[in-house]
N, CA, C and O atoms as CSV, one atom per row, in Angstrom:
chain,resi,resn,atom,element,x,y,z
A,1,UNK,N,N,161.436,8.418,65.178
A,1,UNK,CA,C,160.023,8.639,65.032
A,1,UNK,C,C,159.652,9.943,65.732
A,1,UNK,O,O,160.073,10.248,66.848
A,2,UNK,N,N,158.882,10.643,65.035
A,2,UNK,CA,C,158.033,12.176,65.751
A,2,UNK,C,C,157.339,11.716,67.069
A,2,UNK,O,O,157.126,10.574,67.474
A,3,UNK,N,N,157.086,12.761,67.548
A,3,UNK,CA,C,156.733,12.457,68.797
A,3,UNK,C,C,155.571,13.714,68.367
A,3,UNK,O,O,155.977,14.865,68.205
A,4,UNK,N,N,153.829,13.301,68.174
A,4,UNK,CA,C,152.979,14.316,67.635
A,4,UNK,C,C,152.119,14.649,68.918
A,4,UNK,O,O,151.049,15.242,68.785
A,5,UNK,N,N,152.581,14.273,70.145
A,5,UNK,CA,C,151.492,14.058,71.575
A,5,UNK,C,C,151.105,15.364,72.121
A,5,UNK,O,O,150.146,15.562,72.867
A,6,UNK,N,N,152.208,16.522,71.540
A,6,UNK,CA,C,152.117,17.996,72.120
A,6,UNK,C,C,151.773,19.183,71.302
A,6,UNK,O,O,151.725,20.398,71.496
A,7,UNK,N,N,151.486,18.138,70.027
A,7,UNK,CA,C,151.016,19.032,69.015
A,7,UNK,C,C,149.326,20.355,69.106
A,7,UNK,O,O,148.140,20.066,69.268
A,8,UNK,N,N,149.707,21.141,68.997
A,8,UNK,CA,C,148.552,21.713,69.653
A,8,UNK,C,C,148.186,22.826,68.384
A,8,UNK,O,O,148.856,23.843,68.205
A,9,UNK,N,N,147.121,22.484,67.627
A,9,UNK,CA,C,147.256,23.470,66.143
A,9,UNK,C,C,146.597,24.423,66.841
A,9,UNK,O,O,145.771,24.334,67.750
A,10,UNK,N,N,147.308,25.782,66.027
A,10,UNK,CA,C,147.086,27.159,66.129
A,10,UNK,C,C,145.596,27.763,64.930
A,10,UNK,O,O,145.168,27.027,64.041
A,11,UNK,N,N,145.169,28.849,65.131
A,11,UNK,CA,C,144.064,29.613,64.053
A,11,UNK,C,C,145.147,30.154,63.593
A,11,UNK,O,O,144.968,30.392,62.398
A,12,UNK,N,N,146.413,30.539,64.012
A,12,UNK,CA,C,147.029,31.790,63.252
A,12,UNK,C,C,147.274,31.123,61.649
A,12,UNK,O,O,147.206,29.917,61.415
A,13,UNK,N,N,147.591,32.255,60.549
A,13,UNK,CA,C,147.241,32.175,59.315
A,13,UNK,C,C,148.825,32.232,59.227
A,13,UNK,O,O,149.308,33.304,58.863
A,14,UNK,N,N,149.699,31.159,59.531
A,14,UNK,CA,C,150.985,31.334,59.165
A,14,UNK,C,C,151.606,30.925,57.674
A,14,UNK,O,O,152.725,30.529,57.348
A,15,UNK,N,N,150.183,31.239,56.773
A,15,UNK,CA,C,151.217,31.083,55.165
A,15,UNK,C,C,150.657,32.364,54.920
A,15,UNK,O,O,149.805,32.511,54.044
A,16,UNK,N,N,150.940,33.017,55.407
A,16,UNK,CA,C,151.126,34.435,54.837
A,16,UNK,C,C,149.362,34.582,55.198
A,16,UNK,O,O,148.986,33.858,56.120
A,17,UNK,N,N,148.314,35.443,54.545
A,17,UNK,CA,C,147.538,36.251,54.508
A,17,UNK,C,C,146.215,35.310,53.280
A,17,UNK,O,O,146.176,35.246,52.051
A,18,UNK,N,N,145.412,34.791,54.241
A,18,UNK,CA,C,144.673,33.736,53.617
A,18,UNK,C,C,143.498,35.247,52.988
A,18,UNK,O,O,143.000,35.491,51.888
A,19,UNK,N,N,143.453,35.931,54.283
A,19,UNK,CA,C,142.314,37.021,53.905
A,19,UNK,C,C,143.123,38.004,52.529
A,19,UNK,O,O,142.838,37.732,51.363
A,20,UNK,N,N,143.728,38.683,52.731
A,20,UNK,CA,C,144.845,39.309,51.374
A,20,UNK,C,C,144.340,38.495,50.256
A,20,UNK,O,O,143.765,39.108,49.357
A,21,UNK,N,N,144.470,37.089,50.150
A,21,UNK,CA,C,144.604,36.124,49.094
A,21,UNK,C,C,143.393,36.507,48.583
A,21,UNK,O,O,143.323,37.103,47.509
A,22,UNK,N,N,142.213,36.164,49.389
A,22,UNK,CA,C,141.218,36.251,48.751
A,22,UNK,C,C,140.613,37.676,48.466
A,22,UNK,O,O,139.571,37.751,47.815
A,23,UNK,N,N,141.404,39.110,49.060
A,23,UNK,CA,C,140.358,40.253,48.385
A,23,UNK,C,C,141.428,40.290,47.139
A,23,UNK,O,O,140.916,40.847,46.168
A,24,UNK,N,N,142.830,39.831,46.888
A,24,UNK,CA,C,143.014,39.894,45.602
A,24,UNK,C,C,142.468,39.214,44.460
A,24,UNK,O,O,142.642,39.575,43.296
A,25,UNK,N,N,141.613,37.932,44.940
A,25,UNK,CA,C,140.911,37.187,43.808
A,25,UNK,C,C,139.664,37.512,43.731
A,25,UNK,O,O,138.936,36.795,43.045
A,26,UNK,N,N,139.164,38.553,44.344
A,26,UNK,CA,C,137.704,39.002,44.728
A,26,UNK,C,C,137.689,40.317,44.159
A,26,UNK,O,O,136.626,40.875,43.885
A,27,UNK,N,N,138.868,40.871,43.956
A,27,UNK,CA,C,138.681,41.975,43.289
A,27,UNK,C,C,138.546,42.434,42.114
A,27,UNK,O,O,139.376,41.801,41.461
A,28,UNK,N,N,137.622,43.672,40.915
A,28,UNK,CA,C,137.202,43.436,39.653
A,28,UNK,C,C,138.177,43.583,39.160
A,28,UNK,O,O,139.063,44.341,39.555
A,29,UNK,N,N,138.207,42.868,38.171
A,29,UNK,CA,C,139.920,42.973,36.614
A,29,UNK,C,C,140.193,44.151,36.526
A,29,UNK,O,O,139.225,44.899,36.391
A,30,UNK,N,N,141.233,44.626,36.555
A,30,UNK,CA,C,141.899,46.428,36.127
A,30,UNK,C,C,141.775,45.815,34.619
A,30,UNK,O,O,141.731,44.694,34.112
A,31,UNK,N,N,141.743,47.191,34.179
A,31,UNK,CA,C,141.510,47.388,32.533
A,31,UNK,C,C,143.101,47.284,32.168
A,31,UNK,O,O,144.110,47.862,32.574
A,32,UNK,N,N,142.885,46.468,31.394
A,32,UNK,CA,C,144.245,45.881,30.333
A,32,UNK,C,C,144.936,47.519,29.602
A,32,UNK,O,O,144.335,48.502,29.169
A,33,UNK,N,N,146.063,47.293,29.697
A,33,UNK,CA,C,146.995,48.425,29.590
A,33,UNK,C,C,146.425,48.297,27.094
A,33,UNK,O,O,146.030,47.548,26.200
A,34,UNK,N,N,146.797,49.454,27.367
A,34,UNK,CA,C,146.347,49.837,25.760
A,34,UNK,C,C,147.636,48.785,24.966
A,34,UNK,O,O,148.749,48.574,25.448
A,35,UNK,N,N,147.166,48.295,23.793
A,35,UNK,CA,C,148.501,48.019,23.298
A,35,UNK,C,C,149.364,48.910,22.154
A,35,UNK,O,O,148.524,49.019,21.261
A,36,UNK,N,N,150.781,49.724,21.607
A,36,UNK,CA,C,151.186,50.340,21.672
A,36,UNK,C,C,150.605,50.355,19.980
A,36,UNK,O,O,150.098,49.415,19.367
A,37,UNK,N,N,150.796,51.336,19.643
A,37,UNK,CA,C,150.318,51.619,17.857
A,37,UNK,C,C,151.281,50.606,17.006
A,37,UNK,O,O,152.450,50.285,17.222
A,38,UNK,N,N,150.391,50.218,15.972
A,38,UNK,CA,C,151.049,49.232,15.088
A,38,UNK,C,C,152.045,50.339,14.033
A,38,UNK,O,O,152.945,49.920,13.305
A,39,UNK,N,N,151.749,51.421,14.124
A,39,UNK,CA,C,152.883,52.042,13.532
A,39,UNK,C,C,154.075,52.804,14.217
A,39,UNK,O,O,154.999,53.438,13.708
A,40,UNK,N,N,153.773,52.548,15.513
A,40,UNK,CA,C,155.124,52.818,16.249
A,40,UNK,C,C,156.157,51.599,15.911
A,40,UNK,O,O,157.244,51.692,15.340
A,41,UNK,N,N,155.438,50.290,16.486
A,41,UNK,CA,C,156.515,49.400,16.251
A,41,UNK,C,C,157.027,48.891,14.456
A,41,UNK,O,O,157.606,47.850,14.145
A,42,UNK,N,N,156.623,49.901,13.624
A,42,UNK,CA,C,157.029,49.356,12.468
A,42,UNK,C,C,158.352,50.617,12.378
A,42,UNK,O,O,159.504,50.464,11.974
A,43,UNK,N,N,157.827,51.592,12.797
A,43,UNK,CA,C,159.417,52.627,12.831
A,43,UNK,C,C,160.363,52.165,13.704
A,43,UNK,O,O,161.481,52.263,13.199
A,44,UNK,N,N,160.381,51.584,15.085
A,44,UNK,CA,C,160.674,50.877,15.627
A,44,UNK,C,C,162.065,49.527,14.816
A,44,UNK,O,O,163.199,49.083,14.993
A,45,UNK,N,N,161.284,49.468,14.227
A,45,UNK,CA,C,161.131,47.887,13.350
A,45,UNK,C,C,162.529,48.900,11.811
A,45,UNK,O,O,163.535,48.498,11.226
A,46,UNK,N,N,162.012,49.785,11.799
A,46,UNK,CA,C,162.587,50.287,10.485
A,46,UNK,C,C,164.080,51.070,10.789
A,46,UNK,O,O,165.028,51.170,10.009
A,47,UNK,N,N,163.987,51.495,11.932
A,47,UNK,CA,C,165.420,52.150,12.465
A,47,UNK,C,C,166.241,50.907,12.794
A,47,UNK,O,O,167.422,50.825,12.457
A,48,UNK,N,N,165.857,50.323,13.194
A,48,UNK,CA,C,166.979,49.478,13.415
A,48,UNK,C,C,167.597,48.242,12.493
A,48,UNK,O,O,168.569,47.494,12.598
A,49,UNK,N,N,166.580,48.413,11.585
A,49,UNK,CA,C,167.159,47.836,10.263
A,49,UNK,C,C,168.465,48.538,9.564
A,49,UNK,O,O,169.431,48.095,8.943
A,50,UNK,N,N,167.973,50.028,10.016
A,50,UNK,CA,C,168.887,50.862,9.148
A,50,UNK,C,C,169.955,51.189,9.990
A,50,UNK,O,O,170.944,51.715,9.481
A,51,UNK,N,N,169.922,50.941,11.343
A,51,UNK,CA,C,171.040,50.922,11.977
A,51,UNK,C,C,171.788,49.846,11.972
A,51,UNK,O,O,172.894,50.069,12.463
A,52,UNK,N,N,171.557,48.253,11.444
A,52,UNK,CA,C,172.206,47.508,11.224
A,52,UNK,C,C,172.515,47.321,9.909
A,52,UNK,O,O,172.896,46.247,9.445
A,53,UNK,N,N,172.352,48.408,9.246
A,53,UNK,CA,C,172.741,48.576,7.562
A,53,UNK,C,C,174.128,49.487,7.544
A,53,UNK,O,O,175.094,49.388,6.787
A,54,UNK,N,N,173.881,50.454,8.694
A,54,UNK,CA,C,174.810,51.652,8.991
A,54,UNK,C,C,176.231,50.737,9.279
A,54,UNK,O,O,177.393,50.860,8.891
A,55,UNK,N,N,175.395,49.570,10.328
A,55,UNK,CA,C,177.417,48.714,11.113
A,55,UNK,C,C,177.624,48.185,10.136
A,55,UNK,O,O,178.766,48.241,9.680
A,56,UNK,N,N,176.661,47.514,9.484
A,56,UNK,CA,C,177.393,46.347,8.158
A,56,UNK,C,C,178.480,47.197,7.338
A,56,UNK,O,O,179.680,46.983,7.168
A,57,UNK,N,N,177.571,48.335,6.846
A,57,UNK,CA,C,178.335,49.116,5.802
A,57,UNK,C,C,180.127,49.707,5.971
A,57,UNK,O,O,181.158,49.596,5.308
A,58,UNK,N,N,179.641,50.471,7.481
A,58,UNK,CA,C,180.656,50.440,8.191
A,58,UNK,C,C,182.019,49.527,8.635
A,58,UNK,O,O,183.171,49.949,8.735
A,59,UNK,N,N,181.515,48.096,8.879
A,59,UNK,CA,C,182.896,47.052,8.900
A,59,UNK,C,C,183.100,46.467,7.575
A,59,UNK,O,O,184.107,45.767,7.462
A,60,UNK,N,N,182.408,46.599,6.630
A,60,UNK,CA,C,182.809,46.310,4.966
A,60,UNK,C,C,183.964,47.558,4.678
A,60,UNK,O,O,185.111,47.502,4.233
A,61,UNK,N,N,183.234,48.546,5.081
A,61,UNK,CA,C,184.021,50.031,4.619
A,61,UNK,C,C,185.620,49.424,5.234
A,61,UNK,O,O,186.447,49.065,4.396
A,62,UNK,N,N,185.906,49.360,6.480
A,62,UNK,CA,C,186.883,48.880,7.046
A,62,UNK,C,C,187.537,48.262,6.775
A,62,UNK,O,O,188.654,48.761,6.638
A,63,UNK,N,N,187.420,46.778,6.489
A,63,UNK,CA,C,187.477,45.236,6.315
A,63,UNK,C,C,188.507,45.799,4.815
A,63,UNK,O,O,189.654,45.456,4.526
A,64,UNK,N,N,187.594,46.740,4.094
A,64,UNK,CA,C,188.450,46.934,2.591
A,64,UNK,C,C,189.260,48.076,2.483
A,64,UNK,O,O,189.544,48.473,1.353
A,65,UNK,N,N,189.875,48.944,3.938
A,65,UNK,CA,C,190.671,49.870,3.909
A,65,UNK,C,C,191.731,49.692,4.043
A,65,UNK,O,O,192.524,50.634,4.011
């Protein structure tokens, strides 16, 4: 059994930073990062189709040499 007779609670803020906590939830929203052009990710989207057209072609080319 504990022995709680010498227990003597402290003010100190020993889970880390109660004040921190709250100017991060107190502080206004940063502006949301832009999201990237819908026609970047379709070239994106289109090279690498054609780079997995390039290996296919490539280990067929092989496969039948």
């Amino acid at each position: 059994m504990s022995n709680y007779q010498n227990y003597q609670p402290s003010n100190d803020d020993t889970a880390a930073s109660t004040q921190m906590f709250r100017a991060f939830v107190e502080e206004p929203a940063a502006t949301p990062a832009t999201a990237p052009s819908e026609s970047r990710h379709t070239g994106v989207i289109a090279a690498a189709v054609i780079i997995g057209l390039v290996v296919v072609i490539g280990v067929v080319y092989l496969a039948f040499k």
